[in-house]
ZAMARGU-4260 file (C-alpha; in steps of 0.2 Angstrom, whole numbers, plus 5000, padded with zeros to 4 digits):
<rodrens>
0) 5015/4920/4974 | 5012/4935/4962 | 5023/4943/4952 | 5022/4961/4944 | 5034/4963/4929
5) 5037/4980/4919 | 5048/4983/4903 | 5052/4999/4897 | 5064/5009/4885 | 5072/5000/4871
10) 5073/5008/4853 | 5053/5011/4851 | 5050/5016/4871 | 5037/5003/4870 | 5031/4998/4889
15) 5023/4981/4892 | 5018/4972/4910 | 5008/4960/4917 | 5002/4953/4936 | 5002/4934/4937
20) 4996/4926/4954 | 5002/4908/4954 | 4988/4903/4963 | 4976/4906/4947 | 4988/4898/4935
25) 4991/4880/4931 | 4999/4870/4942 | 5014/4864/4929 | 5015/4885/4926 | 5013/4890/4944
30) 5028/4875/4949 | 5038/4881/4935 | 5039/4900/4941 | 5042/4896/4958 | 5058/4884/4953
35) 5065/4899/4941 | 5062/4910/4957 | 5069/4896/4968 | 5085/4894/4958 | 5091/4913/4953
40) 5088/4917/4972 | 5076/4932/4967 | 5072/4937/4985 | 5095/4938/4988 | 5097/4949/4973
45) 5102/4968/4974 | 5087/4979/4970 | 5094/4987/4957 | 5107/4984/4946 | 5113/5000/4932
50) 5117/4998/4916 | 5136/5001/4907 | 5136/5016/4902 | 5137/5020/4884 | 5123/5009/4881
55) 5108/5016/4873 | 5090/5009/4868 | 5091/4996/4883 | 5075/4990/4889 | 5072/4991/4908
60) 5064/4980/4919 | 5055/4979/4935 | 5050/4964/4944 | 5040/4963/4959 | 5038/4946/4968
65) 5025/4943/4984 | 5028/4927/4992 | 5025/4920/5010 | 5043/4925/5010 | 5040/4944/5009
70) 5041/4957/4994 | 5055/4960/4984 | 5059/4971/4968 | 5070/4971/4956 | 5077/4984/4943
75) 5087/4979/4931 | 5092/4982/4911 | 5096/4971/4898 | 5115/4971/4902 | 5115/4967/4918
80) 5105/4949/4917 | 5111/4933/4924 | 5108/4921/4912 | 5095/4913/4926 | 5088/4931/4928
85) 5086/4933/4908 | 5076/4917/4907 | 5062/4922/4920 | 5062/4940/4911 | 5061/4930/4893
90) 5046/4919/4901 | 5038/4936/4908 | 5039/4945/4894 | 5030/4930/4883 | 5016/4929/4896
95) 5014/4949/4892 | 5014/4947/4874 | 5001/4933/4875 | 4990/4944/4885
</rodrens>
């Protein structure tokens, strides 16, 4: 599986992204990624999902995951996370920093 993860905006406009191929990652890291995948139903949610507006600084995000399953990608911001959804971005997002 690989995933392609992009943040944008927030208050500095800083952007950050990374491409991970679990096939080239450990095999507890690889299991993990697949079950947070597995359990927010990534390849079921909407493409995109907009923010409430009156909301500025938000960061955006864009996630991209290629499976046997097919490709799917989705756009979403910081106020319109599942809780389940928020965990993958917050484990992405570390994997970026760490980079």
């Amino acid at each position: 599986m690989k995933v392609h993860f992009e943040r944008s905006g927030g208050f500095a406009g800083i952007s950050t992204s990374i491409s991970l191929d679990t096939d080239n990652m450990p095999q507890d890291e690889s299991a993990q990624l697949h079950q947070m995948c597995s359990n927010m139903n990534f390849f079921n949610l909407p493409s995109k999902s907009d923010a409430k507006s009156g909301a500025a600084d938000l960061f955006r995000y864009k996630i991209t995951v290629e499976s046997k399953d097919g490709k799917h990608t989705v756009e979403t911001t910081d106020l319109s996370m599942t809780p389940e959804f928020e965990n993958f971005v917050n484990y992405l997002s570390d994997k970026a920093r760490k980079q």
